[in-house]
PyMOL Python script that loads the backbone (N, CA, C, O; Angstrom):
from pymol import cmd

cmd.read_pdbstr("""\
ATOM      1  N   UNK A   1      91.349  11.877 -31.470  1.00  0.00           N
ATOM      2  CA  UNK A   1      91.796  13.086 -32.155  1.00  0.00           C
ATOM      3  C   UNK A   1      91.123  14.273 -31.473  1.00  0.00           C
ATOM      4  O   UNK A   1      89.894  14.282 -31.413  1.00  0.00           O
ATOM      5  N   UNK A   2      91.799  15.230 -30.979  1.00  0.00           N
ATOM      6  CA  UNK A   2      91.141  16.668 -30.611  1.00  0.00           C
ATOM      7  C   UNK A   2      91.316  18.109 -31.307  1.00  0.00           C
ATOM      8  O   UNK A   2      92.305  18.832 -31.182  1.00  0.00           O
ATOM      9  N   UNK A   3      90.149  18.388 -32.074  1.00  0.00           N
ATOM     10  CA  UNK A   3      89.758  18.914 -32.885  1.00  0.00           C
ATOM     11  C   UNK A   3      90.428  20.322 -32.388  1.00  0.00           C
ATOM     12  O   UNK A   3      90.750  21.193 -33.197  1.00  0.00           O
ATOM     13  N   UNK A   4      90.614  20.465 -30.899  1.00  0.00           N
ATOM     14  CA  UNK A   4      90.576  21.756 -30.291  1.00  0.00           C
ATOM     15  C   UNK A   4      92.456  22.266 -30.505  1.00  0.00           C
ATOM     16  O   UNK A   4      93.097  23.295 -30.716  1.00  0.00           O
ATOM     17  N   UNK A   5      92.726  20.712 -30.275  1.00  0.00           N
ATOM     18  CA  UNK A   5      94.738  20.754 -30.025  1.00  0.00           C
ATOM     19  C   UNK A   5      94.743  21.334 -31.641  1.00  0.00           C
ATOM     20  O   UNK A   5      94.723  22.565 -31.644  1.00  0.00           O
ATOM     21  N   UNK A   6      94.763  20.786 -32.889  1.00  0.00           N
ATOM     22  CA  UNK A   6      95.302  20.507 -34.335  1.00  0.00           C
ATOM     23  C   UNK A   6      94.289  22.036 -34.793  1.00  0.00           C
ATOM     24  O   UNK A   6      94.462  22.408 -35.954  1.00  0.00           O
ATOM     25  N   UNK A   7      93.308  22.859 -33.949  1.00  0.00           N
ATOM     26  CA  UNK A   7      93.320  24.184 -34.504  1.00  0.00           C
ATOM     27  C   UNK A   7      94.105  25.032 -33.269  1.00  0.00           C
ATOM     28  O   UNK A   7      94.018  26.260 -33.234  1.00  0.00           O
ATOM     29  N   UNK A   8      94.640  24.510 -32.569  1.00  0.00           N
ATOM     30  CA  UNK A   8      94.890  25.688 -31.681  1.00  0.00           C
ATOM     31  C   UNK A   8      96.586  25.395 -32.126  1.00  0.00           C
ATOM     32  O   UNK A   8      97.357  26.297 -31.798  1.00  0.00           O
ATOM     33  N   UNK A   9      97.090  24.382 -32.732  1.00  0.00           N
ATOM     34  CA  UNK A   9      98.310  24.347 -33.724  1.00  0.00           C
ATOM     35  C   UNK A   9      98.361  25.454 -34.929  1.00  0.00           C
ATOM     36  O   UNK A   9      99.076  26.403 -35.250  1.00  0.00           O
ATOM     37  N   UNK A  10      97.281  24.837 -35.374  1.00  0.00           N
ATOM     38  CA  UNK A  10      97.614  25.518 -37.041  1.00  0.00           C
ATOM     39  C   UNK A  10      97.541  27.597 -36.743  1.00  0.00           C
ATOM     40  O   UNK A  10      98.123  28.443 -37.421  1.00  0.00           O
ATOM     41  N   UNK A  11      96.707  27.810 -35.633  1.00  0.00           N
ATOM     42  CA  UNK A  11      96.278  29.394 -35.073  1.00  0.00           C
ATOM     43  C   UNK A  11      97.567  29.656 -34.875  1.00  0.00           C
ATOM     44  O   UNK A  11      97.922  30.779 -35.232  1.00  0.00           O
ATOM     45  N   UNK A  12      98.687  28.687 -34.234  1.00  0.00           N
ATOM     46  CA  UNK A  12     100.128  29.602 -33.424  1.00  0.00           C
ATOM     47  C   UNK A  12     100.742  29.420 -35.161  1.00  0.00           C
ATOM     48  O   UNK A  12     101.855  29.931 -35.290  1.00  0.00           O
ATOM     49  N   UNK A  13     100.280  28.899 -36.220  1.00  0.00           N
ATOM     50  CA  UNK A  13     101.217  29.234 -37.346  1.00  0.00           C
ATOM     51  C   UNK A  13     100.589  30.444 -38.100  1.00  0.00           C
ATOM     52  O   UNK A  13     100.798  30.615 -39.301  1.00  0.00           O
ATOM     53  N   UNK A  14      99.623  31.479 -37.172  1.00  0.00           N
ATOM     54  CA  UNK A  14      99.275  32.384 -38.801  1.00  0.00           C
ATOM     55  C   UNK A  14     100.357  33.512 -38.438  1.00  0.00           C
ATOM     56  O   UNK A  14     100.709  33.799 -37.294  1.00  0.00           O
ATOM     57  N   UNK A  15     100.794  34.068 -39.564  1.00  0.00           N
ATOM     58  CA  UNK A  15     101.591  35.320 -40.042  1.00  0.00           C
ATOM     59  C   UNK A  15     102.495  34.361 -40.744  1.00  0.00           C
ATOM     60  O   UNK A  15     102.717  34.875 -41.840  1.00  0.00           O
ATOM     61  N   UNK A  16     103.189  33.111 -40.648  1.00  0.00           N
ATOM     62  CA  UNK A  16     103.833  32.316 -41.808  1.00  0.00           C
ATOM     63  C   UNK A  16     104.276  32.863 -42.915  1.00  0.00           C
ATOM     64  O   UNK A  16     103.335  33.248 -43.609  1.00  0.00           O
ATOM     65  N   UNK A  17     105.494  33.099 -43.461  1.00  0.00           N
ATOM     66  CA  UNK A  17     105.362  33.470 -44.507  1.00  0.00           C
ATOM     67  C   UNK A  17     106.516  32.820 -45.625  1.00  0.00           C
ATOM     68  O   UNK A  17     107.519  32.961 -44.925  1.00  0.00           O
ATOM     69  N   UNK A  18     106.724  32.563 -46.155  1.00  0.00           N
ATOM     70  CA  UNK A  18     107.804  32.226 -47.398  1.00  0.00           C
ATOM     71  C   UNK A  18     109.141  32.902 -47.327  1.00  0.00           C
ATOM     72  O   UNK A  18     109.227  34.124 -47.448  1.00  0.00           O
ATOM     73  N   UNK A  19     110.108  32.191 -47.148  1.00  0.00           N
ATOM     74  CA  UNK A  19     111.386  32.812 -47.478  1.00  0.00           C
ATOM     75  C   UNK A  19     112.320  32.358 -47.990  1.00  0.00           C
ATOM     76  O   UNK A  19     112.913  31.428 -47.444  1.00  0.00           O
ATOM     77  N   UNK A  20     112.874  33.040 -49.588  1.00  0.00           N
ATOM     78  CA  UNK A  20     111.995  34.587 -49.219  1.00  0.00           C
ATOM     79  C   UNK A  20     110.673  34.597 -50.033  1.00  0.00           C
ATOM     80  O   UNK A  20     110.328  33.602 -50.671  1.00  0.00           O
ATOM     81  N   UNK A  21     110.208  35.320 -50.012  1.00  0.00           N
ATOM     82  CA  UNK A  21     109.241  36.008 -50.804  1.00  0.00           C
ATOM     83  C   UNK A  21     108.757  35.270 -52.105  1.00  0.00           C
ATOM     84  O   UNK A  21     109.386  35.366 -53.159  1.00  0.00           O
ATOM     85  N   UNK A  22     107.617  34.535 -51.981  1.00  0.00           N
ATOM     86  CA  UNK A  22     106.891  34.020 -53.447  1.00  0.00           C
ATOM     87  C   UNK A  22     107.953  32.988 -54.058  1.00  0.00           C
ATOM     88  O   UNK A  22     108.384  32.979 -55.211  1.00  0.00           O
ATOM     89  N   UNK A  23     108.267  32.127 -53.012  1.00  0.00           N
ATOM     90  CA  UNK A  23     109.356  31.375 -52.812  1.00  0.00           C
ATOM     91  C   UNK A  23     108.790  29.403 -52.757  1.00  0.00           C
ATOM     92  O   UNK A  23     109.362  28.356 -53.061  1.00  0.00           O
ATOM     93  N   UNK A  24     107.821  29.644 -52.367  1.00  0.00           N
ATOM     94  CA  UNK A  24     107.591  28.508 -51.582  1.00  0.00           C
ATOM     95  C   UNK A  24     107.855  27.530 -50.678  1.00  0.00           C
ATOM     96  O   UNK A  24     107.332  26.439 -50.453  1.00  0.00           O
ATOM     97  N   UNK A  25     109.134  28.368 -50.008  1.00  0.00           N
ATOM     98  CA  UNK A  25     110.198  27.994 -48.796  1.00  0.00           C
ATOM     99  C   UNK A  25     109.478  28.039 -47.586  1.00  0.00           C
ATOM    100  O   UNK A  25     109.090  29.142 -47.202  1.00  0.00           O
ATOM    101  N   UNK A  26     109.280  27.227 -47.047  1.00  0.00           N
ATOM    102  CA  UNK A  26     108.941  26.688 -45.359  1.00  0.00           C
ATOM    103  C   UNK A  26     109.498  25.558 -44.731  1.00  0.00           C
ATOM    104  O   UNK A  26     109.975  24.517 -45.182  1.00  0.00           O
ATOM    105  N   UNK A  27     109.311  26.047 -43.439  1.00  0.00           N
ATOM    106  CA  UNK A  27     109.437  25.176 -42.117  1.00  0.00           C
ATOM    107  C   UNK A  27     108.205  23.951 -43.167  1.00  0.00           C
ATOM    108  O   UNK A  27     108.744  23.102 -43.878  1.00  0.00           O
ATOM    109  N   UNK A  28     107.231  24.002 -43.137  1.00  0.00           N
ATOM    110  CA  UNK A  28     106.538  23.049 -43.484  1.00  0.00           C
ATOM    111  C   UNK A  28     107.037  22.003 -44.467  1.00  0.00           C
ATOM    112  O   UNK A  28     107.042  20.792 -44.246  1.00  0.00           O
ATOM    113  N   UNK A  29     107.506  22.669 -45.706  1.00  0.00           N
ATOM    114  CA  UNK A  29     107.886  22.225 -46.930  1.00  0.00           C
ATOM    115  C   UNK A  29     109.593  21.279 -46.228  1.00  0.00           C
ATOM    116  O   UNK A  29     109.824  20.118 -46.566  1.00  0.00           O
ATOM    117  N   UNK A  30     110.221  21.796 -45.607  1.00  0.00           N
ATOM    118  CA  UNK A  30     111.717  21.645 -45.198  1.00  0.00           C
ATOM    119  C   UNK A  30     111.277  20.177 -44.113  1.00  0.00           C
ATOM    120  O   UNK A  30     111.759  19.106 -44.481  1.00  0.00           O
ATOM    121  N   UNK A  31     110.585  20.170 -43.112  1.00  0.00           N
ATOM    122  CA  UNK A  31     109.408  18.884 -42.902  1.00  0.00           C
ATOM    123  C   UNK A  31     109.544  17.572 -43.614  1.00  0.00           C
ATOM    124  O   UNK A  31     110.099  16.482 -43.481  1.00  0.00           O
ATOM    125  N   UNK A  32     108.551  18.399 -44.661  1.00  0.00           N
ATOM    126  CA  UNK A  32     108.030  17.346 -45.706  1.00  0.00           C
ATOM    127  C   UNK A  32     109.232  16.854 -45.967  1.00  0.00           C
ATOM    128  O   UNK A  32     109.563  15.766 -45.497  1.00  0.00           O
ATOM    129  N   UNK A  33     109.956  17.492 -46.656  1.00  0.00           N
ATOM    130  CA  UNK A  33     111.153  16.669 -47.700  1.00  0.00           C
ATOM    131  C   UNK A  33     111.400  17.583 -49.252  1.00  0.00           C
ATOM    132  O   UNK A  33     112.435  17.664 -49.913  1.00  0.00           O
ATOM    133  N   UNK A  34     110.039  18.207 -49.519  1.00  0.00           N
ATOM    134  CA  UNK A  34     110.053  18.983 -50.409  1.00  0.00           C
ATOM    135  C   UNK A  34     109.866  20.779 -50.374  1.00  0.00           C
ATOM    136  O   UNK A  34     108.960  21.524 -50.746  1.00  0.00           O
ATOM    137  N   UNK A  35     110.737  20.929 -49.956  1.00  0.00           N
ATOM    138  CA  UNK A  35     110.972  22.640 -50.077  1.00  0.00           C
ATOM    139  C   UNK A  35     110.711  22.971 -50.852  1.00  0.00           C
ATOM    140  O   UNK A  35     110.775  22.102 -51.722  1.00  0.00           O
ATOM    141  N   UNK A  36     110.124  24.560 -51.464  1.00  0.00           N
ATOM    142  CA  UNK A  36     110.031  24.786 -52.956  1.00  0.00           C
ATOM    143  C   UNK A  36     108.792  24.538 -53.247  1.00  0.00           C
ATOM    144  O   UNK A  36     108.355  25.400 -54.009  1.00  0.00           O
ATOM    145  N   UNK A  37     108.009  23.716 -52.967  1.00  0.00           N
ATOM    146  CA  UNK A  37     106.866  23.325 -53.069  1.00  0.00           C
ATOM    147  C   UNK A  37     105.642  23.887 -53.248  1.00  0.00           C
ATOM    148  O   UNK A  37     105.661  25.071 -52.913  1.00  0.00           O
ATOM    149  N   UNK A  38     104.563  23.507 -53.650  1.00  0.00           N
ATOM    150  CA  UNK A  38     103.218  24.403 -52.890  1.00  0.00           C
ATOM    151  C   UNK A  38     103.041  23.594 -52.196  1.00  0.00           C
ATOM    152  O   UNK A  38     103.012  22.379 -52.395  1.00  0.00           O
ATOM    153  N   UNK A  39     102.855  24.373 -50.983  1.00  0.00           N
ATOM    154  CA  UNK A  39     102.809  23.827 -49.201  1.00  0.00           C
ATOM    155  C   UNK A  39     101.492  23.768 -48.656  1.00  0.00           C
ATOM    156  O   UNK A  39     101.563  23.350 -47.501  1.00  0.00           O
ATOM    157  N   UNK A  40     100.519  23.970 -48.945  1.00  0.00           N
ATOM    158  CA  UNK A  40      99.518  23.957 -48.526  1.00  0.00           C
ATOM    159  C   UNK A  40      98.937  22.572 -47.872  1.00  0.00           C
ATOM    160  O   UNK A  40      98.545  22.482 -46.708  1.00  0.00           O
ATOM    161  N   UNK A  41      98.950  21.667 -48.688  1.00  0.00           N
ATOM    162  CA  UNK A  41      98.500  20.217 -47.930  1.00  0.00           C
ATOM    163  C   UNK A  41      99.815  19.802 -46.629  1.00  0.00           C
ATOM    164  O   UNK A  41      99.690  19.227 -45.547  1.00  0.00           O
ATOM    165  N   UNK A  42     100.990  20.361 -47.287  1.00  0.00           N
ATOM    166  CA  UNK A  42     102.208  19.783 -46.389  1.00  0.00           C
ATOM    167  C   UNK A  42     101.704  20.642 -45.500  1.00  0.00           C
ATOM    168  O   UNK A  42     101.604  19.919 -44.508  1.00  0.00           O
ATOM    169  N   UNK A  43     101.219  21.974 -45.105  1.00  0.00           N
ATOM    170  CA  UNK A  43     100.948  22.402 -43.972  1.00  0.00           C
ATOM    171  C   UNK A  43     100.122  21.296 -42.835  1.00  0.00           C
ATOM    172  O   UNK A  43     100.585  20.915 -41.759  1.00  0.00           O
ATOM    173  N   UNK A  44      98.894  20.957 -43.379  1.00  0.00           N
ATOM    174  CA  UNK A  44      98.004  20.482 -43.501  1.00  0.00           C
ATOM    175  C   UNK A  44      98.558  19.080 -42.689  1.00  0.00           C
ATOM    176  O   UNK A  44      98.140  18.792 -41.567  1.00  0.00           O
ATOM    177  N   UNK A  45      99.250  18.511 -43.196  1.00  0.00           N
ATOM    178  CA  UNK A  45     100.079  17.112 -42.505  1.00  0.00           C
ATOM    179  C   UNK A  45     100.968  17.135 -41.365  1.00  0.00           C
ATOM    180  O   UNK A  45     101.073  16.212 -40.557  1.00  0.00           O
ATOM    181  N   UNK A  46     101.828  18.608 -41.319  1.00  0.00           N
ATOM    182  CA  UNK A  46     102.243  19.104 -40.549  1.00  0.00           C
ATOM    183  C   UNK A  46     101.648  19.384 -39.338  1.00  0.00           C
ATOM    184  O   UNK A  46     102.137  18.973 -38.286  1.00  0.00           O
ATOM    185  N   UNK A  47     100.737  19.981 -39.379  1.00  0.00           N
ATOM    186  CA  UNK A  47      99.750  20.875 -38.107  1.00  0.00           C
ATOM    187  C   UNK A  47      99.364  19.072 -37.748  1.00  0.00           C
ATOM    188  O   UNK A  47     100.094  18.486 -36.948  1.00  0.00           O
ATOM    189  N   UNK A  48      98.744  18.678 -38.098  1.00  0.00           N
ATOM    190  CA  UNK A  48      98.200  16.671 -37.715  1.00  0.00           C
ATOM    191  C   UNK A  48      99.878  15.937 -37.093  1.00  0.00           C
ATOM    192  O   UNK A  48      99.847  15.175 -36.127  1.00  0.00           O
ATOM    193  N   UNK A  49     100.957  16.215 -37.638  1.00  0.00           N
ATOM    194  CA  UNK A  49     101.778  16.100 -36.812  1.00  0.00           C
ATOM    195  C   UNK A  49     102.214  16.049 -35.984  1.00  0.00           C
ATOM    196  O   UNK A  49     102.737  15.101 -35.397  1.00  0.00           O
ATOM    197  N   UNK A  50     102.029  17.672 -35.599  1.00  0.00           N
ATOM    198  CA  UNK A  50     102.419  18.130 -34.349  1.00  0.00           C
ATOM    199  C   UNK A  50     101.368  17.889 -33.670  1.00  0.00           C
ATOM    200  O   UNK A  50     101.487  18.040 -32.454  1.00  0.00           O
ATOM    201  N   UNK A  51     100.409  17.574 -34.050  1.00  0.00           N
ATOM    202  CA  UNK A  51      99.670  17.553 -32.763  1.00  0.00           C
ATOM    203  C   UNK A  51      99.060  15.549 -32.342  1.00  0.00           C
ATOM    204  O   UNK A  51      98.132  15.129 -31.651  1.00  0.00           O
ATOM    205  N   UNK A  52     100.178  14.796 -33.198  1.00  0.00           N
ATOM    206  CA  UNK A  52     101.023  13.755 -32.352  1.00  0.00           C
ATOM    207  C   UNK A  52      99.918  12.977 -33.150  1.00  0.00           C
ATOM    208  O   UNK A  52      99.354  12.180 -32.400  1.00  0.00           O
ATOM    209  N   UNK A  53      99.403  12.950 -34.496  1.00  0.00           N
ATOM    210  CA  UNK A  53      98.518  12.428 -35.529  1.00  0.00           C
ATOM    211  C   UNK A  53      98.879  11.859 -36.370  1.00  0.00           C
ATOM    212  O   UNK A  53      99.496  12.744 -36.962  1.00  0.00           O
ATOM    213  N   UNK A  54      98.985  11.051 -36.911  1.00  0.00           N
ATOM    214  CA  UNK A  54      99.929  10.557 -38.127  1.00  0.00           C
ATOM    215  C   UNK A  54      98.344  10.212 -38.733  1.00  0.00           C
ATOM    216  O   UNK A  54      97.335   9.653 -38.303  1.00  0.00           O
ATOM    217  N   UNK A  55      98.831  10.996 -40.176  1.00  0.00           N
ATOM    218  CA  UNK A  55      97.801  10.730 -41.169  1.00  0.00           C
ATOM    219  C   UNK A  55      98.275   9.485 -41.886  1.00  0.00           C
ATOM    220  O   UNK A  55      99.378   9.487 -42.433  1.00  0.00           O
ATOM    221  N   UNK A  56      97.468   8.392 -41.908  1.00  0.00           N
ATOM    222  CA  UNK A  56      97.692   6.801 -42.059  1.00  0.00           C
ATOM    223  C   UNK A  56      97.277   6.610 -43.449  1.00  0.00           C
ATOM    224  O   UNK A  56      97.484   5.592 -44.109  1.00  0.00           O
ATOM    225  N   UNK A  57      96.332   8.270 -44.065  1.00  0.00           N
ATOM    226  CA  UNK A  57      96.254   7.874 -45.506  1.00  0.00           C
ATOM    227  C   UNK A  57      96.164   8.600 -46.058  1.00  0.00           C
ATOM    228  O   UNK A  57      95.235   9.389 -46.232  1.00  0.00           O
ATOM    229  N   UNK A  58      97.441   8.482 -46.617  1.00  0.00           N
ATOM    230  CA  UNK A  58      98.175   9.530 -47.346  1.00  0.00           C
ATOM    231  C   UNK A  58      99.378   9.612 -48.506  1.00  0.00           C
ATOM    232  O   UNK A  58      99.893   8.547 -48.163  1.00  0.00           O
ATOM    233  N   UNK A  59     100.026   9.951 -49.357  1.00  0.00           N
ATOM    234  CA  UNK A  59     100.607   9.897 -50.328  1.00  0.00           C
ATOM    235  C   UNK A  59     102.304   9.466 -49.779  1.00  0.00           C
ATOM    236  O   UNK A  59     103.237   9.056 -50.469  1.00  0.00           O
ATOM    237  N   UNK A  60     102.253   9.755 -48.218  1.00  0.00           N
ATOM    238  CA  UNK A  60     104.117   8.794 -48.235  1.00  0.00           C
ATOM    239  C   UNK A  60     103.002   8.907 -46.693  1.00  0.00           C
ATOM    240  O   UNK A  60     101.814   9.208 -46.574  1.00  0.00           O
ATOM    241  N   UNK A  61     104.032   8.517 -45.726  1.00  0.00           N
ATOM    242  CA  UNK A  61     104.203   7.995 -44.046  1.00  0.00           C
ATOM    243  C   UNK A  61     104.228   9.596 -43.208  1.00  0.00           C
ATOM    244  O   UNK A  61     103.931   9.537 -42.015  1.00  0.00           O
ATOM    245  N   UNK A  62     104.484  10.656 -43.637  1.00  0.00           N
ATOM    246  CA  UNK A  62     104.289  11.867 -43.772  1.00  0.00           C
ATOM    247  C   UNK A  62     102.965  12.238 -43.857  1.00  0.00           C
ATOM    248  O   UNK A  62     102.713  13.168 -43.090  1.00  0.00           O
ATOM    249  N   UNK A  63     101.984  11.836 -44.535  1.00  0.00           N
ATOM    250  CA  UNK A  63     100.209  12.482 -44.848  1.00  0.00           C
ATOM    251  C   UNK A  63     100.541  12.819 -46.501  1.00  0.00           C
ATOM    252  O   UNK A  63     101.089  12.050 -47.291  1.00  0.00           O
ATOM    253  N   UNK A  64     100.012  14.277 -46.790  1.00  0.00           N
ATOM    254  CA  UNK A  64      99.605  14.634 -48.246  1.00  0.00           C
ATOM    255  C   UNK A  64     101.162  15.592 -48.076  1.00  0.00           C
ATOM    256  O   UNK A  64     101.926  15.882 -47.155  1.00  0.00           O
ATOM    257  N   UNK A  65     101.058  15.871 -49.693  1.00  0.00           N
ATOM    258  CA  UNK A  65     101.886  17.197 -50.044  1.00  0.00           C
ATOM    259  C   UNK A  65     101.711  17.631 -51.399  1.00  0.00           C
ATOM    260  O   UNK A  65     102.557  18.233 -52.060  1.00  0.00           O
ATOM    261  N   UNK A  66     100.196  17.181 -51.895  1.00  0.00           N
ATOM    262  CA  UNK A  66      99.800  17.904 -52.828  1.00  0.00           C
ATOM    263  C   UNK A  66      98.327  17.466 -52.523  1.00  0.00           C
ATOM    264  O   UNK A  66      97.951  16.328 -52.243  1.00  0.00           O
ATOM    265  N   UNK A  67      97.339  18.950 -52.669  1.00  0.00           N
ATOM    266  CA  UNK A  67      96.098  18.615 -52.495  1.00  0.00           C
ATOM    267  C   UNK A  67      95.093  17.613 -53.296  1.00  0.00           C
ATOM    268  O   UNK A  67      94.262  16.817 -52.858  1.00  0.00           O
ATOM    269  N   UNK A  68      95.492  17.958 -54.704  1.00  0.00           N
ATOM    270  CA  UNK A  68      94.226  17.315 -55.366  1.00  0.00           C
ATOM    271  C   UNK A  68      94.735  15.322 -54.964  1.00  0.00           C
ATOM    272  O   UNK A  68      93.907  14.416 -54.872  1.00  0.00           O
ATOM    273  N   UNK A  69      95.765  15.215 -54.856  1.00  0.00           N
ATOM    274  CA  UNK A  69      95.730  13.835 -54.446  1.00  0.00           C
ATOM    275  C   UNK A  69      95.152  13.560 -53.166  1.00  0.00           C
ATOM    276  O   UNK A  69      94.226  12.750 -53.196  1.00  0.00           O
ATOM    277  N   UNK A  70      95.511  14.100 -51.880  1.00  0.00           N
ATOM    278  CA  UNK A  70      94.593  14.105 -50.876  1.00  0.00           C
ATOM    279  C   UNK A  70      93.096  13.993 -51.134  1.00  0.00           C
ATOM    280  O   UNK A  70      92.490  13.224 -50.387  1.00  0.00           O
ATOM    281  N   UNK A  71      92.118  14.900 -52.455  1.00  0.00           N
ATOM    282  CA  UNK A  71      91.058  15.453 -52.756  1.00  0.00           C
ATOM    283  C   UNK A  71      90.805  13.434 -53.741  1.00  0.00           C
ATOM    284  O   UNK A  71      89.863  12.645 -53.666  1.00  0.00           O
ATOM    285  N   UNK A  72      91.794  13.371 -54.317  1.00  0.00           N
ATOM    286  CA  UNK A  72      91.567  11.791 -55.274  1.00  0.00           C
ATOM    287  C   UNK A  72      91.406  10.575 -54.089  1.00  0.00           C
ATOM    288  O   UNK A  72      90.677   9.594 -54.237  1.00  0.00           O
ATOM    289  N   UNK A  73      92.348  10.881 -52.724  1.00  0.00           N
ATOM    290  CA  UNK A  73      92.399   9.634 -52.531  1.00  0.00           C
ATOM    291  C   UNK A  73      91.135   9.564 -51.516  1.00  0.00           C
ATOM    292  O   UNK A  73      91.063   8.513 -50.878  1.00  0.00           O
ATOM    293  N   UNK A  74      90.411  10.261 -51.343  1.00  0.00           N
ATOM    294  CA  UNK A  74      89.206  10.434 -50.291  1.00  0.00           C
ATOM    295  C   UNK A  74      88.075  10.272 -51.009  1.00  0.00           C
ATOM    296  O   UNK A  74      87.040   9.845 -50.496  1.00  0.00           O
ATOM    297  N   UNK A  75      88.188  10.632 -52.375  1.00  0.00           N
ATOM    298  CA  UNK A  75      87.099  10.877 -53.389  1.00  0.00           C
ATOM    299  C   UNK A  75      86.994   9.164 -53.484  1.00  0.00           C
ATOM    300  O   UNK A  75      86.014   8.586 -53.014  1.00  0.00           O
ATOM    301  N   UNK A  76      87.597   8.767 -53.840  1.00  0.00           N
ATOM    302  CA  UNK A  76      88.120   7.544 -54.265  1.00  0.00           C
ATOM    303  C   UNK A  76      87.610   6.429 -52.850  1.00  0.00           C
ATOM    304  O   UNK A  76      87.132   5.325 -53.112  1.00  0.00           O
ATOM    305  N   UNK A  77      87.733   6.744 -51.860  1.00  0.00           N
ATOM    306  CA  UNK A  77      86.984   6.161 -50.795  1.00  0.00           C
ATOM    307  C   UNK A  77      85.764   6.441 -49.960  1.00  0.00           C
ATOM    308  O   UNK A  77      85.509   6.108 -48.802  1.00  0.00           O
ATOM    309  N   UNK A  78      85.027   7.185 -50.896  1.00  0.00           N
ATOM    310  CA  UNK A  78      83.825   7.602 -51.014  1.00  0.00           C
ATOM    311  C   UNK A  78      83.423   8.632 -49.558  1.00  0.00           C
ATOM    312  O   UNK A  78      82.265   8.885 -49.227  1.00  0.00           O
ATOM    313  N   UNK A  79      84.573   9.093 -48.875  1.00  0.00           N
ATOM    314  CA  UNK A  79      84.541  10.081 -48.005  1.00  0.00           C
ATOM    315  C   UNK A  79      84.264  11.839 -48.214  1.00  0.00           C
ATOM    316  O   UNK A  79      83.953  12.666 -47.357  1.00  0.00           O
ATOM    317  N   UNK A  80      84.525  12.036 -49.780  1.00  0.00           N
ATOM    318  CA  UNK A  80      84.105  13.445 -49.468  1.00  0.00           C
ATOM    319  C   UNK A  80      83.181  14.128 -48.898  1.00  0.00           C
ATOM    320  O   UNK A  80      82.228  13.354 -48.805  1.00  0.00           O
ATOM    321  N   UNK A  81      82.844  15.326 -48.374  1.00  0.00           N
ATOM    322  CA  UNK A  81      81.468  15.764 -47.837  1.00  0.00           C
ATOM    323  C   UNK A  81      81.547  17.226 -48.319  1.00  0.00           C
ATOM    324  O   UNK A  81      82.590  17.813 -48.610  1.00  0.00           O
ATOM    325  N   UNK A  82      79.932  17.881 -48.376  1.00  0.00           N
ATOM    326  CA  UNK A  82      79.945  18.872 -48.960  1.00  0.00           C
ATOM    327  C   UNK A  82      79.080  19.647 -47.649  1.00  0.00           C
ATOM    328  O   UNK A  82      78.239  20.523 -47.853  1.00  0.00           O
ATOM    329  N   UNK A  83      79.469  19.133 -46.249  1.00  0.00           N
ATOM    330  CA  UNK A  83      79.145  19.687 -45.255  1.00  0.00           C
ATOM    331  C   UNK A  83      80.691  19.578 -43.909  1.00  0.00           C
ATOM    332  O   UNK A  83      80.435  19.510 -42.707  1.00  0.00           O
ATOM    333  N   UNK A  84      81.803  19.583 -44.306  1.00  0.00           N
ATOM    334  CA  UNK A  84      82.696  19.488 -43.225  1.00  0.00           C
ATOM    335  C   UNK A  84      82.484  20.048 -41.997  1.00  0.00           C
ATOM    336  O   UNK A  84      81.823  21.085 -41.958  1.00  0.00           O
ATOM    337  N   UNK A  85      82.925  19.555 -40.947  1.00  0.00           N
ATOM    338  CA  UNK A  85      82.714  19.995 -39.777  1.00  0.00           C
ATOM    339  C   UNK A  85      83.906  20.227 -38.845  1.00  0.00           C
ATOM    340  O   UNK A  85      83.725  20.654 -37.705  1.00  0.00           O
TER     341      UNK A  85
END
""", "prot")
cmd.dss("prot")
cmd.show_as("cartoon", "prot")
cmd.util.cbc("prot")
cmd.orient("prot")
């Protein structure tokens, strides 16, 4: 995994925005399967995507698309850290 590719992904997505407006419509969400959404983790699975990652644990074959389950299923395998790197 290169830490450098999956931020120099997620950097070419900032200005992103919803359309339209307070929408929860994305490229990300449209991805996932669930448009409409809160997109935030689907971002999140997305950017690991593209940068040719398949998150292997995760809520479908896709990665996450809602955080606190991402946040349960790590908790749950005794991975959280309160120092990320």
């Amino acid at each position: 995994m290169t830490r450098t590719k999956i931020i120099q992904i997620a950097k070419q997505e900032l200005g992103t925005k919803e359309s339209p407006a307070n929408s929860n419509k994305t490229k990300y969400g449209k991805w996932y399967g669930l448009d409409g959404n809160a997109w935030c983790a689907m971002f999140v699975s997305w950017v690991f995507d593209q940068a040719g990652i398949r998150l292997t644990v995760g809520q479908t074959k896709k990665g996450y698309h809602h955080c606190q389950s991402a946040h349960n299923i790590w908790k749950t395998k005794q991975r959280l850290t309160k120092n990320p790197q």
